[in-house]
Each structure stands twice: as C-alpha cells, then as structure tokens.
C-alpha positions as YAML, in Angstrom:
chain: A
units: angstrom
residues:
- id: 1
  name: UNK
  ca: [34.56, -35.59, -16.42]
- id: 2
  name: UNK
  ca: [32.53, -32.93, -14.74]
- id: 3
  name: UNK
  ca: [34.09, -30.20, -13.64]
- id: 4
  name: UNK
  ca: [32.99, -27.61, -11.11]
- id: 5
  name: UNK
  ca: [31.26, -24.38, -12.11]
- id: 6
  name: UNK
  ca: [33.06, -21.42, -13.44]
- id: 7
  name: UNK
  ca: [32.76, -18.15, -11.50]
- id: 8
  name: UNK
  ca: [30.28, -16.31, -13.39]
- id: 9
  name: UNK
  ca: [30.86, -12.18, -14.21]
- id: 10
  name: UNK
  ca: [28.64, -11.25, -10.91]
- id: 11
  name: UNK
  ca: [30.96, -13.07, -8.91]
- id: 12
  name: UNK
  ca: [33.34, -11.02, -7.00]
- id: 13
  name: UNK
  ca: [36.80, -11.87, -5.85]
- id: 14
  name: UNK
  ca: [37.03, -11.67, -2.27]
- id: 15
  name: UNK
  ca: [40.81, -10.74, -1.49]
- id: 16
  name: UNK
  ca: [40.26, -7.48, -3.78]
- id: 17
  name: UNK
  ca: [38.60, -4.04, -1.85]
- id: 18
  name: UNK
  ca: [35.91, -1.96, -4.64]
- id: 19
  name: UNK
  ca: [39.15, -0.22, -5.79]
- id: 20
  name: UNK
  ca: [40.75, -2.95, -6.43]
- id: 21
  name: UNK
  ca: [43.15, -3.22, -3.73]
- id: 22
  name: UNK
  ca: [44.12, -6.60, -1.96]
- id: 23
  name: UNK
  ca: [42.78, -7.24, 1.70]
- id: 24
  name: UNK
  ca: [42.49, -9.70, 4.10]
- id: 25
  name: UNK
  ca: [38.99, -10.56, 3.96]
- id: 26
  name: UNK
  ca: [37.18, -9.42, 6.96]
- id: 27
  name: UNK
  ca: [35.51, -11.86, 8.88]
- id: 28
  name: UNK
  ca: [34.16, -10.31, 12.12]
- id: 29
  name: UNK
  ca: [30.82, -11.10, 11.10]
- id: 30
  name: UNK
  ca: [31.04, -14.46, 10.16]
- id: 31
  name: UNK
  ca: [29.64, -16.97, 12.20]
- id: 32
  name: UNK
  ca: [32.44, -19.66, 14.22]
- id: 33
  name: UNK
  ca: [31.45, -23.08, 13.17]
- id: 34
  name: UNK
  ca: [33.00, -26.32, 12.76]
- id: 35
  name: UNK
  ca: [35.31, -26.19, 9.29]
- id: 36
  name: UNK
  ca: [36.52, -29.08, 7.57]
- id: 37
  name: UNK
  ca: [39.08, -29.55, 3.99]
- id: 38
  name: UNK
  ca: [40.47, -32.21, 2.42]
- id: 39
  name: UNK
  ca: [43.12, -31.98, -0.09]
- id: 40
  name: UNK
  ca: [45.08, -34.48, -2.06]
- id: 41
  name: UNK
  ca: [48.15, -34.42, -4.29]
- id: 42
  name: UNK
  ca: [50.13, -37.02, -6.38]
- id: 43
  name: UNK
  ca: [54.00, -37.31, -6.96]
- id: 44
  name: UNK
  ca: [55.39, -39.62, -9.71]
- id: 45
  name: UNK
  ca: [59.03, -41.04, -9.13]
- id: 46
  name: UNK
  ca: [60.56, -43.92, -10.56]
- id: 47
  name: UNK
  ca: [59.96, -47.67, -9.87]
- id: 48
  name: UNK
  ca: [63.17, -47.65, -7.78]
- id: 49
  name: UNK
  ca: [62.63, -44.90, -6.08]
- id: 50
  name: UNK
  ca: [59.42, -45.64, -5.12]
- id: 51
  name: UNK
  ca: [60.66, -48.96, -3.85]
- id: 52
  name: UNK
  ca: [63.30, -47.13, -1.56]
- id: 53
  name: UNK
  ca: [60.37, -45.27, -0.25]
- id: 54
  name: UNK
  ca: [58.09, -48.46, 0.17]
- id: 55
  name: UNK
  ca: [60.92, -50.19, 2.26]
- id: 56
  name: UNK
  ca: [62.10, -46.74, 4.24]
- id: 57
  name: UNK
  ca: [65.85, -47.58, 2.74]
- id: 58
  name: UNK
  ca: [66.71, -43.70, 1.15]
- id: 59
  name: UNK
  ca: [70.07, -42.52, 2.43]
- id: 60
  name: UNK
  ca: [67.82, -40.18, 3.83]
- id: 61
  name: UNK
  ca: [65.79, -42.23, 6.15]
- id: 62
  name: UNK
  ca: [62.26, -42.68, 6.56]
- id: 63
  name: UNK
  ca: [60.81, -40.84, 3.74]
- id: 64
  name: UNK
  ca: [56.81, -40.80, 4.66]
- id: 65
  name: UNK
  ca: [57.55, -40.39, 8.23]
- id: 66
  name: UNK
  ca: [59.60, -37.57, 7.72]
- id: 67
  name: UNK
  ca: [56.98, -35.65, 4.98]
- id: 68
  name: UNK
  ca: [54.05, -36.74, 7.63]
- id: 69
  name: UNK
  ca: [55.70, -34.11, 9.90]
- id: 70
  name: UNK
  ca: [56.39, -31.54, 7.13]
- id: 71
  name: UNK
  ca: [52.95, -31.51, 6.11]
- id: 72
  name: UNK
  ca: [51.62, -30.85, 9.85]
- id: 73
  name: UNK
  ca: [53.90, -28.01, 9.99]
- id: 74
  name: UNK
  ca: [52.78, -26.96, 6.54]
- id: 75
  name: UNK
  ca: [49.56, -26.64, 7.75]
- id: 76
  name: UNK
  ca: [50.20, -25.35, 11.09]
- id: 77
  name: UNK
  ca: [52.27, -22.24, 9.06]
- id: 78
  name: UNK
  ca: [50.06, -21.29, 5.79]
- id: 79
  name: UNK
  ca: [48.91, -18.34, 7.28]
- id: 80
  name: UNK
  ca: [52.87, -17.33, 7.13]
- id: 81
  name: UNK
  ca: [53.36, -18.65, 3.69]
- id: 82
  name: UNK
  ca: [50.34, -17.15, 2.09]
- id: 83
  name: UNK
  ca: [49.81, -13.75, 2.07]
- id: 84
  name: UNK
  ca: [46.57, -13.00, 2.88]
- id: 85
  name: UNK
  ca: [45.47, -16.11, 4.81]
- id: 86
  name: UNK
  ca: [43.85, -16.09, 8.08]
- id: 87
  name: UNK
  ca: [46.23, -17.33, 11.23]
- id: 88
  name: UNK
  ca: [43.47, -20.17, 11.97]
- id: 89
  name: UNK
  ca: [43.03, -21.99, 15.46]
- id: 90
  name: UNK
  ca: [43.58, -25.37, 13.78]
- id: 91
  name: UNK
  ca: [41.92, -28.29, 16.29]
- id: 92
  name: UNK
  ca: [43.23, -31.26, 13.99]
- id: 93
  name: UNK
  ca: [45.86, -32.27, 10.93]
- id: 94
  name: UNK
  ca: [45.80, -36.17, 9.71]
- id: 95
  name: UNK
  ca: [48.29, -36.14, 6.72]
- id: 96
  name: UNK
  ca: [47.92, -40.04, 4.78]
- id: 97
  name: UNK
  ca: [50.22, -41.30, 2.31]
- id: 98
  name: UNK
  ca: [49.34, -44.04, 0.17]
- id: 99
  name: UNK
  ca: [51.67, -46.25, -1.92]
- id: 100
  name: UNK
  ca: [50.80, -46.76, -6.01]
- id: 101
  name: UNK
  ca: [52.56, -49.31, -7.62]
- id: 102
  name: UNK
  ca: [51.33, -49.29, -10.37]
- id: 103
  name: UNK
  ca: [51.20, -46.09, -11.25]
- id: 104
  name: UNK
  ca: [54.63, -45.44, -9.72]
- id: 105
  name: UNK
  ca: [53.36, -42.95, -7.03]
- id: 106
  name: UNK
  ca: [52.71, -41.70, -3.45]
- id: 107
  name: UNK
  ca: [49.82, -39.84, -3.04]
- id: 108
  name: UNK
  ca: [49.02, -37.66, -0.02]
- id: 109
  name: UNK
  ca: [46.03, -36.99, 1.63]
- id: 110
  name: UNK
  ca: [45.46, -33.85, 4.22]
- id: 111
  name: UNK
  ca: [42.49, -33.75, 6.47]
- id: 112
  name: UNK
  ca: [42.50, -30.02, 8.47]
- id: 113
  name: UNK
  ca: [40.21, -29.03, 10.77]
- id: 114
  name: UNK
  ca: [39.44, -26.06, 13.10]
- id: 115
  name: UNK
  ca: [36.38, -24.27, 14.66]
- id: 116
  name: UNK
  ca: [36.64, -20.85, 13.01]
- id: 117
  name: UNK
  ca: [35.33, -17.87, 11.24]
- id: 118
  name: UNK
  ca: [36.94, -18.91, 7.91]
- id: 119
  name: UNK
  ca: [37.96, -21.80, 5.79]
- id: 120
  name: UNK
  ca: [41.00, -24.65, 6.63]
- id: 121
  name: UNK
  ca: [40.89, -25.85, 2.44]
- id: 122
  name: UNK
  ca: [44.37, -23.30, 2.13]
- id: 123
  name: UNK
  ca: [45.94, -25.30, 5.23]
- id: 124
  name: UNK
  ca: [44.78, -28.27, 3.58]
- id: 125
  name: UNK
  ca: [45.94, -27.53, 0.18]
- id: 126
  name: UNK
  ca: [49.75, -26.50, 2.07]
- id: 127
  name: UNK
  ca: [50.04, -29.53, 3.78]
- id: 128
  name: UNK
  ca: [49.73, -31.33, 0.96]
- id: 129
  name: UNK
  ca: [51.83, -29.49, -0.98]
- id: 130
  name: UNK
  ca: [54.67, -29.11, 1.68]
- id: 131
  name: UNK
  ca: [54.54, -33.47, 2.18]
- id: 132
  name: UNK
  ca: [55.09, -34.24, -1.51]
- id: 133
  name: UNK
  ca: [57.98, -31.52, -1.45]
- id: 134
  name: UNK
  ca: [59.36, -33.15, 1.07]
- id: 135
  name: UNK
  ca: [59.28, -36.68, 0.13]
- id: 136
  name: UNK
  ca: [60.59, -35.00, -3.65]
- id: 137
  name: UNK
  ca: [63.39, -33.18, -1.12]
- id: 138
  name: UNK
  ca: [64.19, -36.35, 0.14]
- id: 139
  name: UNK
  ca: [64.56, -38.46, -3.06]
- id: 140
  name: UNK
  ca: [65.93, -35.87, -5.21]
- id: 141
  name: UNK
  ca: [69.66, -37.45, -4.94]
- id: 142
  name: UNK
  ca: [68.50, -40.76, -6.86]
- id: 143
  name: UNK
  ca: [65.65, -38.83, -9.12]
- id: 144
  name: UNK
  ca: [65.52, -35.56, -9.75]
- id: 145
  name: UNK
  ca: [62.31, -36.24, -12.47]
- id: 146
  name: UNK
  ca: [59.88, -37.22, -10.15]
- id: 147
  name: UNK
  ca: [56.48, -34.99, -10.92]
- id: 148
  name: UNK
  ca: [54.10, -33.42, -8.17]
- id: 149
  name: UNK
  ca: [50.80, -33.48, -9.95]
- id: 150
  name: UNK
  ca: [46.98, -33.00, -9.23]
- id: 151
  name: UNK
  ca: [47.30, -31.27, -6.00]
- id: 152
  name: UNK
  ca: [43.46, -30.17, -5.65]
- id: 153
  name: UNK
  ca: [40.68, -29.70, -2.72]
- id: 154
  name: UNK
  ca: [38.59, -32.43, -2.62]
- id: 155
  name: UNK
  ca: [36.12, -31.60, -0.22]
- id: 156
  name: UNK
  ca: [35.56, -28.71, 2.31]
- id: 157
  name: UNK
  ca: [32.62, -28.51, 4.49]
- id: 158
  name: UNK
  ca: [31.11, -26.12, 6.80]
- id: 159
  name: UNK
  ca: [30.39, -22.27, 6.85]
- id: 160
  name: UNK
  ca: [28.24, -19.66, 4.68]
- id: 161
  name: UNK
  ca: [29.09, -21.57, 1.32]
- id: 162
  name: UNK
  ca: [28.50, -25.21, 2.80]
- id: 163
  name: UNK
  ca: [29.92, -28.78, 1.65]
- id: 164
  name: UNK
  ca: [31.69, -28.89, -1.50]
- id: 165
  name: UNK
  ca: [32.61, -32.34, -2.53]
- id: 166
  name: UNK
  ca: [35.02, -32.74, -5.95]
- id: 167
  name: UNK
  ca: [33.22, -35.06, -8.76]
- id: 168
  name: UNK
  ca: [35.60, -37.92, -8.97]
- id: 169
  name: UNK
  ca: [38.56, -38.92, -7.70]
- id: 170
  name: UNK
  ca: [40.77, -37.10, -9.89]
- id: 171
  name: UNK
  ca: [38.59, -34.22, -10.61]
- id: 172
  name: UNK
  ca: [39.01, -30.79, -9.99]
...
C-alpha cells in the first residue's frame, strides 16, 4: 500500500506561532480560488441492522435520509466544532451513502466545496464524521457494536499546495 509522505523535520506546523503558541492561521494573503475535498468514512453494523437500514424500517425512521442532513449541517458548522478552523463561505455539500453487503457496511462519501482563501478537507472530513454518527445514533438501540472506521481525505484540490489525490481506495 503506498502511503503518503511523512512531514519531514523542516516542515512546520501551521496552527503553532514561532513560540509555540496556537493561532488561527492567517490567511489575508492567500489567494481566493475555487477549493474542493472529498472525504470518506466506513461504519460496520450487523447483517440485521444493516438490513433495517437498506429497507428504511429502524424504529427510528429513515436512517440515510436522516444522516444525509446531519452531515450537511456537519459541514455547514466545523468551523464551530473545531477550534481553530476557518468559518468558510461553503458554495456546495453532496453527502453519498453507499450500501455494502458484503462487508456489512454503509459508507459515506462528502464532497465540500467553496471559493475561499483556505481549505474545505476539515468540512469534508466533519461531514463525514457527523453522518456515520448519526446513522450509529440511530441504530444504537438494536447494535450498540457497530464500528466507524477509515474516516480519511481522499482528495482535496485547489490552492497554494494543489490536488492531492489518496493512493487507493482505502489508503490514507
């Protein structure tokens, strides 16, 4: 599996002043362009969980519909969740969920996007975080051991830095 490279020792950590202090990264200078992240988690459940989610049949109601939503709003409030994130003007949030059999899992897929100084791959990262949450919030009465798993950026483009585009499908 190839992985991405390491930070090397000349390679400074952006949310910390020289002293050592943490900031909010100032972006005044940077340049507005057209930002793009995708992010994509996993969660695990049992067969028959699963299948309540598949048919939209948990005592709950409409599992995927619901965690769509959540993961929207996720995105829409990361700036409020993490500390030092950028309040971004975010143009667009498509939130997928996809149905494994096999493997006994939903997987969600975040697409954010916004014409800004700085980055959308934390928004992206949230809403995927805050849909699988929900859908475990949902389904915890009838399986508490389902496992949210692999939640990683897959691709973010635009920018100083560029495209970056995960190996794989499951790499990080």
């Amino acid at each position: 599996m190839t992985r991405a490279p390491r930070a090397s020792p000349g390679d400074a950590l952006t949310h910390f002043d020289p002293a050592g202090r943490a900031h909010m990264v100032d972006v005044a200078g940077k340049a507005v362009t057209h930002r793009v992240a995708v992010a994509r988690g996993t969660i695990r459940m049992k067969p028959a969980t699963l299948a309540l989610v598949r048919e939209g049949t948990a005592k709950k109601g409409d599992v995927i519909g619901v965690a769509r939503i959540a993961a929207i709003q996720g995105a829409k409030r990361t700036a409020d969740l993490i500390p030092l994130c950028h309040p971004l003007p975010i143009t667009r949030v498509a939130v997928d969920f996809d149905i494994d059999e096999a493997a006994s899992a939903v997987h969600c897929t975040a697409t954010v996007e916004c014409e800004g100084k700085t980055g959308v791959e934390m928004e992206a990262l949230t809403a995927v975080q805050v849909g699988l949450l929900t859908v475990y919030d949902m389904c915890k009465a009838v399986d508490r051991g389902m496992v949210i798993e692999r939640v990683q950026l897959m691709e973010k483009h635009g920018g100083k830095s560029g495209s970056f585009v995960a190996a794989g499908p499951d790499a990080p």
